[in-house]
C-alpha positions in Angstrom: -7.8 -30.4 64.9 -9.1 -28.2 67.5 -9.1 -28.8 71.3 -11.7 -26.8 73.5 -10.5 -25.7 76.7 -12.5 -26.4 79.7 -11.8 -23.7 82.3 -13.7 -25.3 85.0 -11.6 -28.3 85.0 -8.6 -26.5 86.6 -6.2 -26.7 89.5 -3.8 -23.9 90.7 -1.6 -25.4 87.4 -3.6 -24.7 85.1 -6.4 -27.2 82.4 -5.9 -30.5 83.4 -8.8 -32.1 81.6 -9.8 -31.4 78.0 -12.8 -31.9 75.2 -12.4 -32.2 71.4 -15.8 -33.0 70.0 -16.9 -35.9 71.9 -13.1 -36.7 73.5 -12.3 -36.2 76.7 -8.2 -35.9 77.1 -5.7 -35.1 79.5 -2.1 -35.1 78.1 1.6 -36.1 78.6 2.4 -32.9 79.4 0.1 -32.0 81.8 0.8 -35.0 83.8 4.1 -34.4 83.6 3.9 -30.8 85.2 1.5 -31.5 88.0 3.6 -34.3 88.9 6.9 -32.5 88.7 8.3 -35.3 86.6 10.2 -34.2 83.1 7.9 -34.8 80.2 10.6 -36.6 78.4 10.7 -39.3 81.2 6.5 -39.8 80.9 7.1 -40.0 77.3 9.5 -42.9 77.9 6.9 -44.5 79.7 4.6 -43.7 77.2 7.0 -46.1 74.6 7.9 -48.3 76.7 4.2 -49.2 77.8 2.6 -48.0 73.9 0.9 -51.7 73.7 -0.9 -51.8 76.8 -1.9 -48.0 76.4 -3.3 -48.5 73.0 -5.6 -51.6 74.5 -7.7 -48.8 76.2 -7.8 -46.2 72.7 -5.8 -44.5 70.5 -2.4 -42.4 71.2 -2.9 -39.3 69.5 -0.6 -36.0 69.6 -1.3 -32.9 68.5 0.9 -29.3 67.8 1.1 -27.2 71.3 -0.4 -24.3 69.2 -3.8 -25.7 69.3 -4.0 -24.8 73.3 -2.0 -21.6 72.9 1.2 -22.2 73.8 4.6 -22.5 71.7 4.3 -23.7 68.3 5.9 -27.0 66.8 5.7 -28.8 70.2 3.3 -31.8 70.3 1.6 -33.3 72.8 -0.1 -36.5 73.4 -3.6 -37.3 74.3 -4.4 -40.0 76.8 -8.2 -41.0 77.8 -9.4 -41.5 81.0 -8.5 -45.0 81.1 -4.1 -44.8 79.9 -4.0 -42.0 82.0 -5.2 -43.8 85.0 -2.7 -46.7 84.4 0.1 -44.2 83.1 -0.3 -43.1 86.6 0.1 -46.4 88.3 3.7 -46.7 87.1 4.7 -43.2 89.0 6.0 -43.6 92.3 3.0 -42.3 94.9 4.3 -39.0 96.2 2.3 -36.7 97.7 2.2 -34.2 94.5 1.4 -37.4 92.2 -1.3 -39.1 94.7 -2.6 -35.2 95.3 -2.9 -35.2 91.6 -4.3 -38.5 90.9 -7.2 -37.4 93.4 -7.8 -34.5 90.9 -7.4 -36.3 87.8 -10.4 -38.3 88.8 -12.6 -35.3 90.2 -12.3 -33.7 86.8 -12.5 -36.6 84.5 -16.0 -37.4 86.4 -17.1 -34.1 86.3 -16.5 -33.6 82.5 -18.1 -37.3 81.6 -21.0 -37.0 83.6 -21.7 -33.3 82.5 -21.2 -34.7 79.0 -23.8 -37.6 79.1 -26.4 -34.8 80.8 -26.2 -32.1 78.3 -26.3 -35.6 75.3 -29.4 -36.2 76.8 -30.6 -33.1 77.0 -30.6 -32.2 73.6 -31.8 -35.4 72.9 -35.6 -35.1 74.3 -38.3 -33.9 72.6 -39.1 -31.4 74.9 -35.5 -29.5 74.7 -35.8 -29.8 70.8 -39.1 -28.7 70.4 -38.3 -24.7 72.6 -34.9 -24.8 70.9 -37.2 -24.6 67.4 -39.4 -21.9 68.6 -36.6 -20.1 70.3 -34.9 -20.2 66.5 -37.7 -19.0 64.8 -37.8 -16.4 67.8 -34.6 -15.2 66.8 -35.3 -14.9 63.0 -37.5 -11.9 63.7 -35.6 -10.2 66.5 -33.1 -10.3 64.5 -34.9 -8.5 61.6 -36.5 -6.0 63.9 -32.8 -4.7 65.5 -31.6 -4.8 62.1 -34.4 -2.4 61.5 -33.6 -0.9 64.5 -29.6 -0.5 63.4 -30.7 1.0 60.4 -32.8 3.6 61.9 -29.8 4.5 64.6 -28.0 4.9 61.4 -30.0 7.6 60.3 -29.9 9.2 63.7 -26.1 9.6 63.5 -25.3 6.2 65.1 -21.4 5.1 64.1 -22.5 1.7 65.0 -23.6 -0.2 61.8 -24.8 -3.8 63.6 -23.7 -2.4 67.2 -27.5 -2.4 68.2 -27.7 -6.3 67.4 -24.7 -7.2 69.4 -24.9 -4.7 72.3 -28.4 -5.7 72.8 -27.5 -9.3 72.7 -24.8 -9.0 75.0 -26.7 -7.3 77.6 -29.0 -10.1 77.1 -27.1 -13.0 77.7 -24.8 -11.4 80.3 -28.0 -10.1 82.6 -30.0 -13.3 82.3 -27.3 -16.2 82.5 -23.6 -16.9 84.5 -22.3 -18.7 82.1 -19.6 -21.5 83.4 -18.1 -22.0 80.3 -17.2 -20.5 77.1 -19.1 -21.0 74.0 -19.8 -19.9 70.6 -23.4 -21.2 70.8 -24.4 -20.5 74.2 -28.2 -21.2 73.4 -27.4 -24.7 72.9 -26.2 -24.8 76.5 -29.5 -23.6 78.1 -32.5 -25.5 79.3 -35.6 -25.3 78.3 -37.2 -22.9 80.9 -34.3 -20.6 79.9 -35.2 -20.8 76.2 -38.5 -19.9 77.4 -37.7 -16.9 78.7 -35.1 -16.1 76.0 -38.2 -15.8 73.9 -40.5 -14.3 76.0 -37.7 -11.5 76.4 -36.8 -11.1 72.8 -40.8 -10.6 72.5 -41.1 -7.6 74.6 -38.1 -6.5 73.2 -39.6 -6.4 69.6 -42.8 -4.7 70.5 -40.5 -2.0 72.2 -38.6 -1.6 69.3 -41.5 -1.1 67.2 -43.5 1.0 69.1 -39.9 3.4 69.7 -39.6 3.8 65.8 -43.1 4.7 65.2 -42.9 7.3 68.0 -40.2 8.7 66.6 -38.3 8.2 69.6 -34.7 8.7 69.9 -32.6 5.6 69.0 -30.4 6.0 72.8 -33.5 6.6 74.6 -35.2 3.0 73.1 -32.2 1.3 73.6 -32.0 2.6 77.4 -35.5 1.4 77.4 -34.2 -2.0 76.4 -31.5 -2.2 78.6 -33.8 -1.3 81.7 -36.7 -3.8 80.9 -33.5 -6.6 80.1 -32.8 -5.7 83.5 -36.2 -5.9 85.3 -37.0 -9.0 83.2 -33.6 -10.9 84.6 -34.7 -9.5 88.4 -38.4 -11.7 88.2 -37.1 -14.4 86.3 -33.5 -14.9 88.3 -30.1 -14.7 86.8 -29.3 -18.8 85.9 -26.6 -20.7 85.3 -25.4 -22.3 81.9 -24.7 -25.4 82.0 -22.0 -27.0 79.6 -18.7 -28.5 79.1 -17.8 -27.4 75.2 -18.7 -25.7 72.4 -21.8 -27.7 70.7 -20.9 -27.5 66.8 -17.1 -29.0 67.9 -19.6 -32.2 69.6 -19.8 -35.1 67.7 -23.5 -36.3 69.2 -25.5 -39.7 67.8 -28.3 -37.3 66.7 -28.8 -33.8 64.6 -30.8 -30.8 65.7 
């Protein structure tokens, strides 16, 4: 099982909302901690009140491990819904209502970011530049491999360090990227796939036209770098929107 952290949903405690695949969680744990109650007493409650919490979904746990903490400790996973009525049975201090008022912002926030980026990738329109900026890719990629080949020869170290320093500057320059994910492409919209492509373009030409000048390998890739940077200026640096990473989703539809 793995659990996806989402950084965004945070208070000065730490996560306080999760996402595995298509689940959106908080846990005992957490509850217990913002609330300064024991966790032992919030899984008495849990027991105590198991058939009226698994009316509104599952109880699952999971090992501690999984969100990088102490191994062989479990947790348990509670929905929007039990957490909301675990929450009623707590005694309305000002560190559980200050809480509850959290709980909720986050639990929107993660649900209605969720349905928007579902739909996204849904339309036709999405689908359709997320194709072309694939099939973009396939032959960047084959022309910086080229390019990594022929740093090689010029006493480069770096055996695929052009492909993935010239990506990174890439995505770091063009995007502010809220989250973190594996497949960040999947995140962006379609006027930021555009330009993705557009970029990667230019960036190809350059490449070729560097090798068959005979130009230094540093001296392209500074070329690179400066035109990544002018590019970003006239487009605008945007944000990537996103809650977790996309192969973990489990979405009613394949891309």
């Amino acid at each position: 099982m793995t659990t996806i952290i989402l950084e965004e949903n945070q208070n000065k405690q730490g996560t306080i909302v999760f996402v595995r695949k298509n689940k959106v969680f908080t846990t005992v744990r957490t509850i217990a901690k913002n609330c300064n109650i024991e966790v032992r007493s919030l899984r008495l409650l849990v027991k105590k009140y198991e058939k009226r919490l698994l009316k509104r979904g599952s109880i699952d746990s999971f090992q501690m491990n999984s969100l990088g903490t102490a191994k062989n400790r479990k947790d348990t996973e509670l929905n929007e819904e039990q957490a909301y009525f675990l929450m009623t049975l707590l005694d309305n201090s000002e560190v559980v209502v200050d809480f509850k008022d959290q709980l909720t912002a986050a639990f929107f926030r993660v649900i209605k970011e969720n349905t928007a980026l579902k739909a996204k990738l849904a339309s036709q329109s999405w689908q359709s530049a997320r194709l072309e900026g694939k099939i973009q890719r396939r032959s960047f990629s084959d022309v910086i491999k080229e390019f990594s080949e022929y740093a090689l020869l010029q006493g480069s170290s770096r055996k695929d360090g052009q492909y993935m320093l010239i990506s990174k500057k890439i995505k770091q320059t063009m995007f502010d990227i809220k989250y973190k994910q594996d497949s960040f492409r999947d995140f962006l919209d379609v006027e930021q796939l555009q330009s993705v492509v557009v970029l990667e373009s230019i960036i190809e030409k350059m490449v070729r036209a560097g090798i068959e000048a005979k130009t230094h390998y540093r001296e392209i890739r500074e070329d690179i770098f400066e035109k990544v940077e002018v590019f970003a200026s006239a487009v605008g640096k945007t944000q990537v929107e996103g809650i977790c990473v996309r192969n973990q989703m489990e979405l009613d539809f394949k891309i």
